[in-house]
N, C-alpha and C positions, 0 to 999 in steps of 0.2 A: 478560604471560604468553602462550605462546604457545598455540592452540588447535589440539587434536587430538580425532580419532573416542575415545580411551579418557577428555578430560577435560573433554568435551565438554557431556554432562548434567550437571556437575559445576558447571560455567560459567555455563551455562542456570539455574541451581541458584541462582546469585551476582547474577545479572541481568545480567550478562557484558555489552554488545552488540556487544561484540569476537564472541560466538559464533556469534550469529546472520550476524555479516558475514560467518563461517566455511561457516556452511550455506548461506549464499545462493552466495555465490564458489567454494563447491566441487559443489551440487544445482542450480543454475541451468536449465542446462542440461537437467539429467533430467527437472527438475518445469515445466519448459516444454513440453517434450513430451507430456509425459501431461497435461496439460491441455487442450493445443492438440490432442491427440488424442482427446479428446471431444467438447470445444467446436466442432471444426473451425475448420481453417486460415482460414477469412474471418472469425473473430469475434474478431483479434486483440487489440481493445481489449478486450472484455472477459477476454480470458487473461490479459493483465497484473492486470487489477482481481484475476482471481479468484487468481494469484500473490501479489500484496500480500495478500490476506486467508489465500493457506496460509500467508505469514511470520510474521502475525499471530499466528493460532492456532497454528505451533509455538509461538513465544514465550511466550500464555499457556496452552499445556496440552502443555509438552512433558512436563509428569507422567505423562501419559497412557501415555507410550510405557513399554513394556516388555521390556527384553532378552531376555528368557527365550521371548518369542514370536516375534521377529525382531528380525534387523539394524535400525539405524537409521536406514540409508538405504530400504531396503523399507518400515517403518512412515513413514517421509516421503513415500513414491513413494503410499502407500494413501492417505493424507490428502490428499495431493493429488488425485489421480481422487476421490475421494470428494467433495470440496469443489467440484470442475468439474461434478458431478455436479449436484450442489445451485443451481448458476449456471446449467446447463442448463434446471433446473426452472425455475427461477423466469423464466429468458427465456420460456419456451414459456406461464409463466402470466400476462407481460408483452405477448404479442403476443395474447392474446384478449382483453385490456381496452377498453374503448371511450373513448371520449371524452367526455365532457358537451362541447357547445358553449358553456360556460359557463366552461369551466375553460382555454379556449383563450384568450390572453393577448393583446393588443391590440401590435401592432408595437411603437409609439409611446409603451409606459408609461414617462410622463418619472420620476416618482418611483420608481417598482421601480428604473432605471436610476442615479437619483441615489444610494439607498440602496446599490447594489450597487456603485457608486464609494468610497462613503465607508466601504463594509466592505473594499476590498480596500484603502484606504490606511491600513486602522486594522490590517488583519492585516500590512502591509506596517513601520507602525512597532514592531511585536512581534518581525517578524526584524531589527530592527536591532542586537539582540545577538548574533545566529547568526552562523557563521562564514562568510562570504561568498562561497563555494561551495557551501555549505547551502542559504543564500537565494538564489544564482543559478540552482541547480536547481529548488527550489519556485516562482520565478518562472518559469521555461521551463513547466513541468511544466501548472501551475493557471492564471496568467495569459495567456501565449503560446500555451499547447496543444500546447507541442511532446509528440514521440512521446519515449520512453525511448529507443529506438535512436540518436533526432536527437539528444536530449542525452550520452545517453554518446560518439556519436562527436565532437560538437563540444567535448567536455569532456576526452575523450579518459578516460576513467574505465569500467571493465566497469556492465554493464546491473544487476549484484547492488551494484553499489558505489551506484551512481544509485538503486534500490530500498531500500535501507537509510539513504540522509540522506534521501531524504524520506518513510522511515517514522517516522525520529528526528525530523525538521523537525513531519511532525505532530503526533506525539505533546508536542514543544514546545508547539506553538500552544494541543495543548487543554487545556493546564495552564494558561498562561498569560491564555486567553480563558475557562477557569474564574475563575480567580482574579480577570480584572477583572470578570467578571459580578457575583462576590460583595464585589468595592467597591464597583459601582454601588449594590447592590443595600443596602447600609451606610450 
């Protein structure tokens, strides 16, 4: 089905996520701005973070929205600032924390680093049912560190298209890492 502004909520409605690849590939643009224009232009990591988290919350509260009060691009444009807003706060409540000297980690922790090996080879045999652009993104992305930018140009795929498999890749994993928790747990 194709996706338009009239069938839009309707989508949303169905669990669509054809829709949301709609919102991201056509509001991109706009909800990068108005983020980056509160967070400022040097906090780019976190614009992205706070991006992933508006696609989110459209996702689970696009109930919210209401035609009769505005367009659905303006109630996107509001949840966006309003959400950068909330990331703004919480940096500012992030840079007056202290440290315990106690909580600072030792270069050299061989087992933290063993365990964090053997958790990304076990997330790693989870995507091996994903589709292998899936996983090649959540691998740049988590493991490599690449930027969204590096990966969409080296993939050659828009930065909403890169945003959207690995909000799907996530949201795979944490069904998945549910689910074997509660066989271990059996």
């Amino acid at each position: 089905m194709v996706i338009k502004e009239d069938n839009l909520i309707e989508e949303l409605d169905k669990r669509n996520s054809e829709a949301l690849e709609y919102i991201i590939q056509k509001y991109a643009n706009l909800i990068f701005k108005v983020v980056i224009n509160v967070l400022g232009s040097d906090n780019r990591e976190l614009a992205k973070e706070c991006i992933g988290d508006v696609y989110m919350l459209v996702w689970n509260k696009y109930k919210l929205y209401n035609p009769e009060k505005a367009s659905f691009k303006n109630w996107l444009l509001a949840v966006s600032k309003y959400k950068a807003i909330d990331y703004k706060r919480t940096c500012k409540n992030l840079e007056n924390v202290e440290l315990d000297k106690e909580s600072i980690r030792a270069p050299n922790d061989v087992e933290k680093d063993f365990i964090d090996k053997e958790n990304v080879k076990e997330v790693l045999g989870f995507l091996n049912n994903e589709k292998p652009i899936d996983k090649e993104i959540f691998i740049r992305k988590y493991i490599y560190e690449e930027s969204i930018e590096e990966i969409s140009k080296n993939l050659n795929l828009s930065k909403g298209a890169v945003y959207n498999r690995l909000w799907r890749t996530r949201n795979f994993l944490a069904e998945k890492i549910k689910c074997y928790k509660k066989e271990a747990i059996e």
